[in-house]
C-alpha positions as CSV (number, residue, x, y, z in Angstrom):
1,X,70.8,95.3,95.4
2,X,73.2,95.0,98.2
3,X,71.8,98.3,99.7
4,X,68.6,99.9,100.8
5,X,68.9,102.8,97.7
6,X,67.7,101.4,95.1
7,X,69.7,103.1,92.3
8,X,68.0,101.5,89.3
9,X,66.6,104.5,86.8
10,X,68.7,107.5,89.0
11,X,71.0,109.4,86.6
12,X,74.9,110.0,87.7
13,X,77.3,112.7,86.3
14,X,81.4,111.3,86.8
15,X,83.9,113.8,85.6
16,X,87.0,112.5,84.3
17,X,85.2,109.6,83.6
18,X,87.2,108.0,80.6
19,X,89.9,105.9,82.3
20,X,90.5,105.0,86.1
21,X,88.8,105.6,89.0
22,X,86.1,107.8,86.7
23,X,85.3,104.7,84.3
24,X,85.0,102.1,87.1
25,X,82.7,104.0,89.0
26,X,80.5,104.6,85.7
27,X,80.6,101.1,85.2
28,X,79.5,99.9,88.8
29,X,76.9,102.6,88.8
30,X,75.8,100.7,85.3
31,X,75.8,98.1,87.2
32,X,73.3,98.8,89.9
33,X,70.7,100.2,86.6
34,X,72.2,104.1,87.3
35,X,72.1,106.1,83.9
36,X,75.4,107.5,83.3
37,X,77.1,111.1,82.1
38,X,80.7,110.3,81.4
39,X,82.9,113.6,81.3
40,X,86.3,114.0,79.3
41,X,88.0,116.6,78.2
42,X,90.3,114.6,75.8
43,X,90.3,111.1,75.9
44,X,86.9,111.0,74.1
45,X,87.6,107.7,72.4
46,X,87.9,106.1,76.2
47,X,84.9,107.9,77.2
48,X,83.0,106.1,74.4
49,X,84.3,103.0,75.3
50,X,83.2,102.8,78.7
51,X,79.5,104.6,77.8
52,X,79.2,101.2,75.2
53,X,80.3,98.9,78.2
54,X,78.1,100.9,80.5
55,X,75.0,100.2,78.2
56,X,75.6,96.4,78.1
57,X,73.8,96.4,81.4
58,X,70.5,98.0,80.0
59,X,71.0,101.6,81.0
60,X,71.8,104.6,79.2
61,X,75.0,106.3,78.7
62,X,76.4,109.7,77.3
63,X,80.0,110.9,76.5
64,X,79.7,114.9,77.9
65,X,82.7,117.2,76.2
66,X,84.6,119.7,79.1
67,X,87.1,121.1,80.6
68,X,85.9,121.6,84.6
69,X,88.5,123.8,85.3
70,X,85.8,125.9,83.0
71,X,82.9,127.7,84.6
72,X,80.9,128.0,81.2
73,X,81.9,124.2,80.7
74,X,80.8,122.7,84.2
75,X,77.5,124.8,83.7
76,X,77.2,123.4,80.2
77,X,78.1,119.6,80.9
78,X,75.4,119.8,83.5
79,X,73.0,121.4,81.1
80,X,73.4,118.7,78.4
81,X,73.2,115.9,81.1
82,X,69.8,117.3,82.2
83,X,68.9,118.0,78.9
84,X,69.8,114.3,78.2
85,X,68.3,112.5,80.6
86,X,65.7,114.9,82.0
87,X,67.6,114.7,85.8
88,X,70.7,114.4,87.9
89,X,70.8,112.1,91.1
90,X,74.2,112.0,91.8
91,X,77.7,114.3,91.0
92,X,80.9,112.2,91.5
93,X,83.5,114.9,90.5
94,X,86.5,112.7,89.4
95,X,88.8,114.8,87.1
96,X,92.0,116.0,88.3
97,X,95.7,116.8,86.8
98,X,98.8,116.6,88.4
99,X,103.1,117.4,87.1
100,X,105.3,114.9,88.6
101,X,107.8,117.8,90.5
102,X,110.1,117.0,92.8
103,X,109.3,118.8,96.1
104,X,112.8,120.0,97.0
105,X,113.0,121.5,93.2
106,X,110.6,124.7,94.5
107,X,111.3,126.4,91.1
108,X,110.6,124.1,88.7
109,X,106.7,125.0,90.1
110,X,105.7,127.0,87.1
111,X,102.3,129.0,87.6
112,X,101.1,127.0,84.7
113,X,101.3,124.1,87.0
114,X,98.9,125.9,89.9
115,X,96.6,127.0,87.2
116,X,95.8,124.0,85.9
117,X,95.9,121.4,89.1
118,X,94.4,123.8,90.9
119,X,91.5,124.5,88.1
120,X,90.9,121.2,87.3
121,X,91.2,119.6,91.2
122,X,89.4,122.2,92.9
123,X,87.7,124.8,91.1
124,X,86.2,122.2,88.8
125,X,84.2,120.4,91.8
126,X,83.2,123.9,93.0
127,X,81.9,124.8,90.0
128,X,80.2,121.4,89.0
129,X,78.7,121.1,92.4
130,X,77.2,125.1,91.7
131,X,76.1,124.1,88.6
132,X,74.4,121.0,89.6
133,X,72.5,121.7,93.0
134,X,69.2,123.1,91.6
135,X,68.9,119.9,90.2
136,X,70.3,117.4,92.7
137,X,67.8,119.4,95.3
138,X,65.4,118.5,93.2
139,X,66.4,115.1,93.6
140,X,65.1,112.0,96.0
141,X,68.7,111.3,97.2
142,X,71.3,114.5,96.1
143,X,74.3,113.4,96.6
144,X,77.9,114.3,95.6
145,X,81.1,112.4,95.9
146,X,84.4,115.0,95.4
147,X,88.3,112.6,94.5
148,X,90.4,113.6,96.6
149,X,93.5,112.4,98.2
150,X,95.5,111.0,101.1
151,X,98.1,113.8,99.3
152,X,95.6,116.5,100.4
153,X,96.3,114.8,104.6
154,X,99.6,113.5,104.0
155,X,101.4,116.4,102.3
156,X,103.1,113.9,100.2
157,X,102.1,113.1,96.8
158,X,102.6,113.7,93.4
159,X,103.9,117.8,94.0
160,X,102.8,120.5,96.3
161,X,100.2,121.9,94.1
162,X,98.9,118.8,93.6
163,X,98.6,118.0,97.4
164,X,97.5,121.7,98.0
165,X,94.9,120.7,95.3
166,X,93.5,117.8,97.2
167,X,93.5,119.5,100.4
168,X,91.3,122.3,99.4
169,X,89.1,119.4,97.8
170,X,88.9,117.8,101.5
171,X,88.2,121.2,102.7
172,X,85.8,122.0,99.9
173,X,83.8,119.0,100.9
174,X,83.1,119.9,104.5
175,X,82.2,123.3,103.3
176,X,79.6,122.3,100.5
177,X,78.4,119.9,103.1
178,X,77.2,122.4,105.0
179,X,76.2,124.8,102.5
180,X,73.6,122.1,100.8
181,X,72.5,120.1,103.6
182,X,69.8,119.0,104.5
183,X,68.8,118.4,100.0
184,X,72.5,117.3,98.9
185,X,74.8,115.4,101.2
186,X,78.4,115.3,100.2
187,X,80.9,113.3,100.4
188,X,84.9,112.4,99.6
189,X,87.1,109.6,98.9
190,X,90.6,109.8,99.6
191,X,92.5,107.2,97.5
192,X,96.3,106.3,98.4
193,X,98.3,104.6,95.6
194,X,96.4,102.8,92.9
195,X,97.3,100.9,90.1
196,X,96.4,102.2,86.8
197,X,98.2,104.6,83.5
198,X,98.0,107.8,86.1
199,X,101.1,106.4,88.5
200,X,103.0,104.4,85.5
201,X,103.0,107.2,83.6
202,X,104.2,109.9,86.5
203,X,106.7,107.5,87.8
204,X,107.8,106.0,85.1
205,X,110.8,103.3,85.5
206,X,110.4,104.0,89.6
207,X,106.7,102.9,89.2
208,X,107.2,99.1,90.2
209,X,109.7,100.0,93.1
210,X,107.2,102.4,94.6
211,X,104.0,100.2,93.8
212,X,106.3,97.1,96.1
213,X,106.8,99.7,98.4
214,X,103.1,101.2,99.0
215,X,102.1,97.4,99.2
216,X,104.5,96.5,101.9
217,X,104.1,99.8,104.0
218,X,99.8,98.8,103.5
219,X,98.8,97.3,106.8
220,X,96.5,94.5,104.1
221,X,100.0,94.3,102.0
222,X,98.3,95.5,98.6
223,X,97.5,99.0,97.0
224,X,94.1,99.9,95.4
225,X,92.7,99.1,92.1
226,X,90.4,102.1,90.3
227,X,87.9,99.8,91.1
228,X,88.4,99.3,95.2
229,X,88.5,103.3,94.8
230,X,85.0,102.9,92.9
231,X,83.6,100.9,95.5
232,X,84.3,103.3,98.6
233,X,82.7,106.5,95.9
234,X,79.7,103.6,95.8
235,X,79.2,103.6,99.6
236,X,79.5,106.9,100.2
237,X,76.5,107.3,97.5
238,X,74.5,104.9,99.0
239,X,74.9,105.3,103.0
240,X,71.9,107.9,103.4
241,X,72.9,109.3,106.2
242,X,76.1,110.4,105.8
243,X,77.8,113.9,104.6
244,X,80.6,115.7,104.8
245,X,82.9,112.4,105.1
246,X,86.6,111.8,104.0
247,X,86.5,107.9,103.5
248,X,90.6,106.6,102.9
249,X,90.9,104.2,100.7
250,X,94.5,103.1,100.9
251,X,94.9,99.9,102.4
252,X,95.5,101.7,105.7
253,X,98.7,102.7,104.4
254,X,98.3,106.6,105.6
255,X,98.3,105.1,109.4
256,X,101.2,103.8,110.3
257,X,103.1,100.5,110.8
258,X,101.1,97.4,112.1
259,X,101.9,96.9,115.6
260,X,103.7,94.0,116.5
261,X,102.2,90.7,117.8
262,X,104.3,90.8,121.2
263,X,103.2,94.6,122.4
């Protein structure tokens, strides 16, 4: 281990946990002997995939059916994890939805598209994170790690419900932080552009333009990977003594320009 938890025999619950950020953090989790819950609500035929590539490092895994932006579901996705696996350690709540919607296009927002981004982004971590903290009190090292956004600083991102979405997650995060210290600490990452099906499939034909773009506006001149994004969830499961945290993960993108070698 590269840390001082030792996460070997803890169990983890990732929503959204089929493709992208969700299935690279189940798999470094694997990695470090954490038991996994993987969460879809369609893709179930991912989801299995990753549990089999998850259990080639000698831990369990288990596919859990649901729809977050569902009360009864988050309540029963915990259940059947528990149920599973007898505990929870650690909630990393991962699903979201977006609708690519131009910003200056204000009626084209439908209130199908703030029902569902706002379900899935934001009420779904609310109501995992209820669900879940008997449990993860119960637990040596409760922790949660909430997706969110540099939309939800920035106000720029994929369409204002979406970055409305991501703020409230940021917001949701300070305010479960407080509400379950000292037992649970909790935690967000708050990824920038990565590379993956999520941004080809919103952008489409623009994808590679804006992808050059991102890299070049980065102060390290890349963009993220699921799996960078994985690795800052990682740490903020594993630094004990931290909570209500937004880490960025964006290559320092969201900061600005790189200052100049002459000033």
């Amino acid at each position: 281990m590269i840390s001082g938890m030792d996460l070997n025999g803890r169990v983890a619950l990732i929503t959204g946990g089929s493709r992208g950020v969700g299935a690279a953090t189940a798999i470094k989790l694997a990695q470090h002997g954490c038991n996994v819950a993987i969460n879809c609500n369609r893709t179930f035929d991912l989801a299995n995939k990753v549990a089999e590539e998850c259990k080639t490092f000698g831990v369990k895994a288990l596919v859990v059916k649901g729809n977050v932006a569902s009360d009864q579901d988050c309540r029963r996705i915990v259940s059947e994890t528990i149920e599973s696996f007898g505990k929870l350690d650690i909630l990393v709540n991962n699903a979201g939805s977006t609708r690519f919607i131009n910003f200056q296009d204000l009626d084209d927002v439908q209130d199908e598209d703030w029902d569902l981004i706002m379900g899935v982004n934001l009420k779904g971590p609310f109501q995992c994170a209820r669900a879940a903290r008997p449990v993860l009190e119960s637990s040596e090292i409760g922790v949660i790690v909430n997706t969110a956004s540099v939309a939800g600083i920035t106000g720029v991102g994929s369409s204002i419900p979406y970055c409305a979405s991501k703020a409230g997650v940021i917001n949701l995060t300070l305010s479960l932080a407080r509400t379950f210290g000292p037992k649970i600490r909790v935690n967000a990452v708050a990824p920038g552009f990565i590379e993956g099906e999520w941004l080809k499939k919103g952008l489409g034909e623009n994808y590679e333009e804006v992808r050059s773009k991102k890299s070049q506006e980065g102060l390290l001149d890349k963009v993220s990977l699921p799996e960078d994004i994985a690795d800052g969830i990682f740490s903020m499961i594993i630094c004990q003594k931290v909570t209500g945290h937004i880490l960025t993960v964006d290559t320092g993108h969201t900061i600005g320009p790189r200052i100049g070698t002459g000033i």
